[in-house]
C-alpha positions in Angstrom: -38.8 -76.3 130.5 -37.7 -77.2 126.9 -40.8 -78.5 125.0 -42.9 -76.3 122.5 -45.6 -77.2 124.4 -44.8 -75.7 127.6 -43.6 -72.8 125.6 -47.2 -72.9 123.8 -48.5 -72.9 127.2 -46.8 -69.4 128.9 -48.0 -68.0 125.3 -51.6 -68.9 125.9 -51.7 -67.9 129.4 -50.2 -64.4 128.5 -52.1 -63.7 125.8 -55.5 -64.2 128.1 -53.9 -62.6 131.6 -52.6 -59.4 129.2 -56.2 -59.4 126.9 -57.9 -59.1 130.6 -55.9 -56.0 132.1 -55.8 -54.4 128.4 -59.3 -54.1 128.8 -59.6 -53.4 132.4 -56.4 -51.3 133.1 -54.3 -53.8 134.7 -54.2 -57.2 136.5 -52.3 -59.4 134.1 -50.5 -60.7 137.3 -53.0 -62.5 138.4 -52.7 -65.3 135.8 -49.4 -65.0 134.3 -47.3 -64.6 137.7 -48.6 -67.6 139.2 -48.0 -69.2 136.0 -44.2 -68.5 136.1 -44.2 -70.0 140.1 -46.0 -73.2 139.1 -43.9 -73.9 136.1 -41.0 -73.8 138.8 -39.2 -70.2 138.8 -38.6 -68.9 141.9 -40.5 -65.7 142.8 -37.9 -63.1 142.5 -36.6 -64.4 139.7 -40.7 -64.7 138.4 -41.2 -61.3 139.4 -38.8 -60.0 136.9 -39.2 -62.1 134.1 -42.8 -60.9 135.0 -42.3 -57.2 135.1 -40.0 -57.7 131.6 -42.9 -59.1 129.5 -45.8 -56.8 131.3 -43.4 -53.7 129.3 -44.8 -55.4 126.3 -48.6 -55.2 127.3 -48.1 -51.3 127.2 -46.7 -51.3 124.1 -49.3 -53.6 122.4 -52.3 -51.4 123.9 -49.9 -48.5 122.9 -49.9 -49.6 119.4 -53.9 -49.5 119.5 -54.5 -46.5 121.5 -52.2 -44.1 120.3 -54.6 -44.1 116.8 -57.6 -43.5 118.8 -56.7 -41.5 122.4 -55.1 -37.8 122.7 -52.8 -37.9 125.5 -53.0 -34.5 127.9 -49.2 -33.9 128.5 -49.9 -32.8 132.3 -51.6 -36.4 133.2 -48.3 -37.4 131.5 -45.9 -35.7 133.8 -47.2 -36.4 136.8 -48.5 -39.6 136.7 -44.2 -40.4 135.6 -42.7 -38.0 137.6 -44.7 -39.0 141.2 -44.9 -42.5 139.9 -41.4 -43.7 138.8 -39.7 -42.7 141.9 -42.6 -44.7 143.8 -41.3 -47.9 141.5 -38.0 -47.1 141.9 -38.2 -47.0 146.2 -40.7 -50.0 145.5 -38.8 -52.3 144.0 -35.2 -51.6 145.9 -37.9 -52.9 149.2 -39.3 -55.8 147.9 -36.7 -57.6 149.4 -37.5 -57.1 152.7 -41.1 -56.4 153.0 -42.8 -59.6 153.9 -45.1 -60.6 150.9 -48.0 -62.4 152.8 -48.8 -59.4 155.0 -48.4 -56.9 151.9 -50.3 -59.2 149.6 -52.9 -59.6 152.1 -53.5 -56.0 152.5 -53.2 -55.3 148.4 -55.5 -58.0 148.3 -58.1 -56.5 150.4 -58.0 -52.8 148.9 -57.9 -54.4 145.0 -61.1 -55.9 146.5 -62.6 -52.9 148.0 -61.8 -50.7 144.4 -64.2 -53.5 142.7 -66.9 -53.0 145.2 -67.1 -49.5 144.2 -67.3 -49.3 141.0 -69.5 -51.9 141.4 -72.0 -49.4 143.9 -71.9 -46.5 141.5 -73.0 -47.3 138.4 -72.3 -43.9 136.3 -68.3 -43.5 137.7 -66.2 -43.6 135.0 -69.1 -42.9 132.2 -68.6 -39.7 131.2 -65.0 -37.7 130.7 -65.7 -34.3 133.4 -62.0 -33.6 134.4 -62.2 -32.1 138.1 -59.5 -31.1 140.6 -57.4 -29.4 138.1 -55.8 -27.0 140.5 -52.2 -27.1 142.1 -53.1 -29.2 145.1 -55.7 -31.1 143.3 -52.7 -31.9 141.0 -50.0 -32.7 144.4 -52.3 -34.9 146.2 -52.9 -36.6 142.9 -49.5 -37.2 142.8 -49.0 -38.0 146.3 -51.5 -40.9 145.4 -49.7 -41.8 142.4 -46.5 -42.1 144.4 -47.6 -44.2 146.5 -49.4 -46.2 144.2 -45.9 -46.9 142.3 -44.6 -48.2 145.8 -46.8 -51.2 145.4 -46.4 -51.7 141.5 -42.4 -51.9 142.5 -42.8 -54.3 145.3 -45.9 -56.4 144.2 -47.0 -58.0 141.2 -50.9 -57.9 140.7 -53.4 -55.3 140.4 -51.5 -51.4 140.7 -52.8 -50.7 137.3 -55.8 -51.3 138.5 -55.3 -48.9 141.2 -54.0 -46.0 138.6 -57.1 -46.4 136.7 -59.8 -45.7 139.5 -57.7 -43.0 140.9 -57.7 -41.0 137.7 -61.3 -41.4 137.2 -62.3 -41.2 140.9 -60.1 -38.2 141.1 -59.6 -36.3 138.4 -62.6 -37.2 136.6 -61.8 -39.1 133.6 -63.9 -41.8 131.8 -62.7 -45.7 131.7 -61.8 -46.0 128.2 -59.3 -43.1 128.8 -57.8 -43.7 132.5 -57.3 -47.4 130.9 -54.9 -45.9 128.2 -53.0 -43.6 130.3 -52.5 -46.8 132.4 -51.9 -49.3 129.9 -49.2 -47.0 128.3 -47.7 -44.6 131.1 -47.7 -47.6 133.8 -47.3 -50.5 131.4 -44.4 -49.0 129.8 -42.6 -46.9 132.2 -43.5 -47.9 135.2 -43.2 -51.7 134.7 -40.3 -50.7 132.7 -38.4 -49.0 135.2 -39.4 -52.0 137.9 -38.1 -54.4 135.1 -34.7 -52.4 135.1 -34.2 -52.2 138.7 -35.5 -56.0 139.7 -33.2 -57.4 136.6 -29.3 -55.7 138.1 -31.1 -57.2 141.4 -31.2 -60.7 140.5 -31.9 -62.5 137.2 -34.5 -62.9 134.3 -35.6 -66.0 132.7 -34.7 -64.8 129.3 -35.4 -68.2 127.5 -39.0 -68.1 128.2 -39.6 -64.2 127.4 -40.1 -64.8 123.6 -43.3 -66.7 124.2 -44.3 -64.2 127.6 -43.7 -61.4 125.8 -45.8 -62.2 122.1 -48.6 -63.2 124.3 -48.1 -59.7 125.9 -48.2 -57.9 123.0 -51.3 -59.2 120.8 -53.5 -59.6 124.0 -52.7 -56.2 124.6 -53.3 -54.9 121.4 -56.5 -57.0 121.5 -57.7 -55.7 124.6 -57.2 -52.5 124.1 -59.2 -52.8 121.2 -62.1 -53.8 122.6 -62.4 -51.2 125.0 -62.0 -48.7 122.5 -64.8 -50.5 120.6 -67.3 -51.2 123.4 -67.1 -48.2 125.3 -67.2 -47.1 129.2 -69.8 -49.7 130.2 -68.3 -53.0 129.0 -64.6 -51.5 130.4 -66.0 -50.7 133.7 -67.4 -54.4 134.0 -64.3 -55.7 132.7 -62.6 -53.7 135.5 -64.9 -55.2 138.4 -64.6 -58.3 137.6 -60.7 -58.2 137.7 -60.4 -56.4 141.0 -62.7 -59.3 142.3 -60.7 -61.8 141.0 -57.2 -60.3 141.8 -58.3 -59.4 145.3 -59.6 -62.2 146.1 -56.6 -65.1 144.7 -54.3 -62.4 146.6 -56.1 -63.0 149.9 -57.4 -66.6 149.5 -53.3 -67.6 148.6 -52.4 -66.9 151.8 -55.0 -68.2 153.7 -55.4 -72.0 152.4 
């Protein structure tokens, strides 16, 4: 894959998967990962280059949120401290975890998360923090754990999962669970999963330049808009993604 359009191409499809889960709190797997497997990678060496330009999506929103959002250092800790161990078991199993039963199963959940949003149309409206005890806090993190198991060993939709746990749980509003996602998991998480897929195999460095611009401005973008439009618009956003991801994670497996 040599030509400026083909290059042209990955940046288009980047910029729209990363503009998408910037303003739904993840998901950009489920158009740029495919796009890497058509165009011919293999997937381990697809989910790296993957996991490598997604670092760039947190930084973009990063850029955008980080002049509007005030981070609360205890979400901080714990969503890294339970979650990067979670990446870290995640990604040394991907190996040997077969992917069509585990996509299968992500698929279905990623689907269920849509459905209830969908049913309850004031979650994620209003910022009420709740369960802000010591074992509200551990289970949280239990959760978060073994949410970062998946984001290691799978490729679309664990941002998505981080976001509705932090509202359903703790109580935050869209806008806000989406930035700690889009910066904490974006970041770190995919960061750490970047590290430890990359001394694993290898990473399709020629093709990161145009992965990794679209990465950046559609997160930036993205992020903006759900600072601009509010709860409502990012809460629709988010339904629509889990659909979509659910379903292309079930449906690949079954046709």
């Amino acid at each position: 894959m040599e030509s400026f359009f083909d290059h042209f191409l990955l940046f288009i499809v980047s910029l729209i998967a990363n503009l998408l889960s910037a303003l739904a709190g993840g998901g950009a797997g489920l158009l740029q990962l495919p796009a890497l497997l058509f165009l011919g990678l293999p997937f381990s060496l697809a989910l790296a280059t993957h996991k490598v330009a997604s670092v760039f999506l947190g930084l973009g929103a990063s850029s955008r949120h980080f002049r509007s959002a005030q981070f609360n250092l205890r979400f901080v800790l714990v969503i890294l401290a339970f979650g990067l161990p979670g990446v870290i078991i995640g990604a040394n199993l991907i190996l040997s975890i077969p992917d069509h039963i585990a996509e299968i199963a992500l698929g279905v959940l990623t689907l269920a998360l849509g459905v209830y949003s969908a049913v309850q149309p004031d979650l994620g409206q209003i910022h009420q923090l709740k369960r802000q005890t010591r074992s509200g806090w551990f289970v949280g993190g239990l959760v978060l754990f073994m949410i970062g198991l998946l984001n290691g060993s799978l490729t679309s939709g664990t941002g998505l999962f981080v976001t509705l746990w932090l509202i359903a749980w703790f109580g935050l509003d869209y806008k806000t669970a989406v930035a700690y996602t889009l910066v904490l998991v974006g970041i770190f998480w995919n960061g750490i999963g970047a590290f430890t897929l990359g001394i694993q195999g290898q990473i399709q460095w020629d093709w990161l330049p145009a992965l990794i611009l679209g990465s950046f401005v559609g997160g930036y973008l993205g992020a903006h808009l759900s600072i601009v439009k509010g709860n409502r618009l990012v809460k629709r956003g988010f339904e629509i993604i889990t659909l979509l991801v659910g379903s292309s994670l079930i449906v690949k497996h079954l046709i």
